[in-house]
Phi, psi and omega in degrees: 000130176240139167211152166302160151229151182212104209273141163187156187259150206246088175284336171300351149284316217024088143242145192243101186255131190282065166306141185255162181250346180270157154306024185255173195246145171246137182225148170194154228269130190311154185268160186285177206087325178234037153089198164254031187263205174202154182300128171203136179318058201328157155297149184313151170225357187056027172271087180286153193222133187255133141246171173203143175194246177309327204195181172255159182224093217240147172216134155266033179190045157105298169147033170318316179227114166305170103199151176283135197264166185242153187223183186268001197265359173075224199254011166325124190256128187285112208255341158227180158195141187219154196211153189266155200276039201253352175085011211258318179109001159334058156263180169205141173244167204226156164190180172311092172091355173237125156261125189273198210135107168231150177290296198223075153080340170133356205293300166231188204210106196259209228156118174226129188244093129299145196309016201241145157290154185208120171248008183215170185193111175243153176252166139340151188246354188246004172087012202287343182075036166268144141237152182222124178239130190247134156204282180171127151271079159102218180273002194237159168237146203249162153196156204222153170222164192222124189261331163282016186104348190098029194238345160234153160218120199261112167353131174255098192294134193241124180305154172293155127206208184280348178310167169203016186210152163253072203329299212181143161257140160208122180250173214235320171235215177268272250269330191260153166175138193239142161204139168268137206271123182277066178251176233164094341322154193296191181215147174227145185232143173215144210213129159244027188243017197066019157112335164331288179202135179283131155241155191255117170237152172234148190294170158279358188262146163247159187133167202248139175250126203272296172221183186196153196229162181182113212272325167187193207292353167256317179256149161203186201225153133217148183265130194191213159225158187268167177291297188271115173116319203060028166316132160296118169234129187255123187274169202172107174219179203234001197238015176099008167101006186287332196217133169238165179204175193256120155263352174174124185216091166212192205233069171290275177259331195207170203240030174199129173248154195254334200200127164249171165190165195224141197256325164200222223272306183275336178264107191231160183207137169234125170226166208197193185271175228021054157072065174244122154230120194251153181224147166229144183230018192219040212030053166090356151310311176236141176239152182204134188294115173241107177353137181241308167086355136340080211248130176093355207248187165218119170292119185261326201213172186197109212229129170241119194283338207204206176246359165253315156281132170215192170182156190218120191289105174265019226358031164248210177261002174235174195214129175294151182206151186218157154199055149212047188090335170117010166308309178237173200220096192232146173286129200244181190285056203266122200315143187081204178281226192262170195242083181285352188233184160200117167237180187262153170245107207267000000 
């Protein structure tokens, strides 16, 4: 197989990476455990993509080119990441007792410490230059949000419940925004204030909810497992979060999903364990299982740049990738260990 190479340089790293100019793919056969498919190199997609877990890992093009960024946060392990659609190169990723904050695309890394495990982190969908990271203090689950930038993070008041952890965030705008709880029966949380204070709603289904998605300030998806069976279950409401209802609760390959996402109002994707990914191309009216090859694994996060690009975190070193919806599903490689989260950096 031939391909070019063209060497250049990536100064915002100050690394020196090896572009390729052609699509063709060079493969090899997945080590065991991680099915029957193969590693194979996506083509440049002009996308940037962050993963983070043990460490960070950034590409400007899909994951054509890796490379691990070094950060002030030392070996602290990284449970998200989100970056605001404003094109500015603003993300942040979260972990135990840390908040990350970059500038310029993942190049670099500032380091903010607060007393919290913190396992989610959402921006706004309208560019307003909110965040909000959501986990747990002690037995309670906390969230905290910043209107400035990182530059205060103000507490949010939150209804009891039995919870103690704060599974995901998704905000639709500053003002709409949903999180889900790690309790059992779920808990859905909903803020029409930005996030000020949360009200409790539980669904009529029992089961623990994982993640959650929101396309706007009315619809939105969550993810989990059902109670009786332990069925992968996706949740659904249309009216801002006043009614959830079951859009798909059975038992195909694995009995939990962890992480959703929507590139918009009709194309969605949840994936979980044993390589499990369900698609909707009709908002969640119908869903369908798309083959992974996966045997054994676990999906953790999940990104769509489009209705076409994606990418799926396995925590471990290689990682899923599509760039036709996910018809197919192929793995690329990533430096270091494992990776639990992935967003797009657009």
């Amino acid at each position: 197989m031939m391909v070019r190479w063209q060497l250049v340089s990536l100064l915002a790293l100050g690394l020196i990476i090896v572009v390729l100019s052609s699509c063709a793919h060079q493969t090899t056969q997945l080590p065991p455990g991680y099915g029957n498919g193969s590693f194979t190199t996506p083509p440049p997609l002009g996308i940037g993509i962050v993963a983070v877990g043990v460490g960070i890992v950034g590409s400007p093009d899909g994951g054509a080119f890796l490379s691990r960024v070094s950060t002030p946060a030392g070996s602290v392990e990284l449970n998200d990441v989100a970056f605001d659609s404003s094109g500015t190169g603003t993300g942040w990723a979260v972990g135990t007792g840390t908040i990350l904050r970059t500038r310029d695309d993942a190049a670099t890394w500032e380091v903010m410490q607060l007393p919290y495990d913190f396992g989610a982190v959402a921006t706004a969908q309208d560019d307003s230059g909110s965040v909000w990271v959501g986990g747990s203090y002690g037995n309670s689950p906390v969230i905290r949000m910043t209107h400035d930038d990182g530059g205060s993070w103000v507490p949010c008041r939150l209804p009891h419940t039995a919870a103690s952890w704060v599974n995901d965030l998704a905000f639709a705008d500053y003002r709409h925004g949903w999180a889900v709880l790690g309790a059992s029966p779920a808990v859905i949380l909903k803020t029409r204030d930005g996030g000020r204070t949360w009200t409790k709603t539980i669904p009529t289904v029992a089961g623990q909810l994982n993640g959650i998605a929101c396309t706007d300030s009315r619809h939105a998806w969550a993810v989990g497992t059902s109670q009786s069976g332990g069925h992968p279950l996706v949740l659904a409401t249309t009216d801002g979060g006043a009614r959830w209802r079951v859009q798909y609760a059975a038992r195909p390959l694995g009995g939990e999903l962890d992480a959703v996402t929507f590139a918009d109002s009709r194309h969605g994707w949840a994936v979980g364990h044993d390589g499990l990914i369900l698609a909707t191309t009709d908002g969640g009216t119908h869903w369908a299982i798309q083959p992974t090859g996966l045997q054994g694994g676990v999906l953790h996060h999940v990104a769509f740049f489009d209705d076409l690009h994606g990418w799926a975190a396995t925590g471990g070193y290689p990682m899923l990738w599509t760039a036709d919806g996910g018809r197919h599903w192929w793995v690329m490689k990533l430096p270091g260990g494992g990776y639990d989260a992935v967003a797009v950096a657009p």
